[in-house]
C-alpha positions as CSV (number, residue, x, y, z in Angstrom):
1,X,-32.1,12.4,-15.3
2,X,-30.1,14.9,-13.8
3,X,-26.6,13.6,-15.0
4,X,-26.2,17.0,-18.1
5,X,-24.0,19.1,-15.5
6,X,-21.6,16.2,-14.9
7,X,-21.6,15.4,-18.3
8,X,-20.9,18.6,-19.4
9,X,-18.2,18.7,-17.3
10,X,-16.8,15.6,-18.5
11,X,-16.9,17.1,-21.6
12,X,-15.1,20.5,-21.2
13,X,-11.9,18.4,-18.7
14,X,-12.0,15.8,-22.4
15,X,-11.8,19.0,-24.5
16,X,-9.0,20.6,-22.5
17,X,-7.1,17.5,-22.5
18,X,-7.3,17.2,-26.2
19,X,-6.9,20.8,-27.4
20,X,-4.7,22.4,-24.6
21,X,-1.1,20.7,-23.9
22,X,-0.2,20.6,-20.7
23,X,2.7,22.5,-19.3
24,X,5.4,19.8,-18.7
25,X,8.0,19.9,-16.2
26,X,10.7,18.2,-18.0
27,X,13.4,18.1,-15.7
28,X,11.0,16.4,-13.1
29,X,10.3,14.1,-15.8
30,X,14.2,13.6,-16.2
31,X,15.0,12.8,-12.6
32,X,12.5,10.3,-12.4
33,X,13.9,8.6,-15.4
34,X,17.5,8.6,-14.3
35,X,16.3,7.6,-10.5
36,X,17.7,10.2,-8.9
37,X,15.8,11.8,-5.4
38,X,13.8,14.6,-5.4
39,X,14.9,17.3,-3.7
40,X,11.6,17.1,-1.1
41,X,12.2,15.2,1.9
42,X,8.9,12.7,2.4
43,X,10.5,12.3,5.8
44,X,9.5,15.8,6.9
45,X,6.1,14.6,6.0
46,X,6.1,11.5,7.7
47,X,6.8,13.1,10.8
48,X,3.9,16.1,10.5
49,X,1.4,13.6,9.6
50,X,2.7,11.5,13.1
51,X,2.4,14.3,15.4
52,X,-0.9,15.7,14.2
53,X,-2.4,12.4,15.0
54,X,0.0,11.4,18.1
55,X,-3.2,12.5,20.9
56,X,-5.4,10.1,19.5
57,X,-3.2,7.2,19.8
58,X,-3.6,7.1,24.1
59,X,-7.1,8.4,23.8
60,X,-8.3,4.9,21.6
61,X,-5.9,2.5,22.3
62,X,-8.4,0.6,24.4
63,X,-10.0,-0.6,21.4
64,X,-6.4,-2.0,20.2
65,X,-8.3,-5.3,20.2
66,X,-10.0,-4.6,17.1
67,X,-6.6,-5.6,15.6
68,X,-6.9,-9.1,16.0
């Protein structure tokens, strides 16, 4: 009991994905095909996600023993 509002839901993301195309980005789709870099650097990310955790790295390394 309780499961028509997910199932309905189910239903309407199925009927979308059957009766409406998606828009495609073809030349996406190309550079991933011929292997050539996308123009995003992940690096940039890397870094961001580093430094917006870096404080918490002194405050619980105590518990560096859990590594074990």
């Amino acid at each position: 009991m309780g499961r028509g509002r997910a199932k309905a839901k189910q239903t309407k993301v199925a009927r979308q994905l059957k009766y409406n195309s998606p828009e495609m980005d073809l030349d996406s789709l190309q550079r991933e095909l011929s292997g050539q870099k996308p123009n995003h650097s992940s690096a940039r990310q890397d870094s961001t996600y580093d430094d917006e955790y870096a404080e918490y790295v002194s405050r619980y390394s105590n518990y560096d023993e859990w590594d074990d």
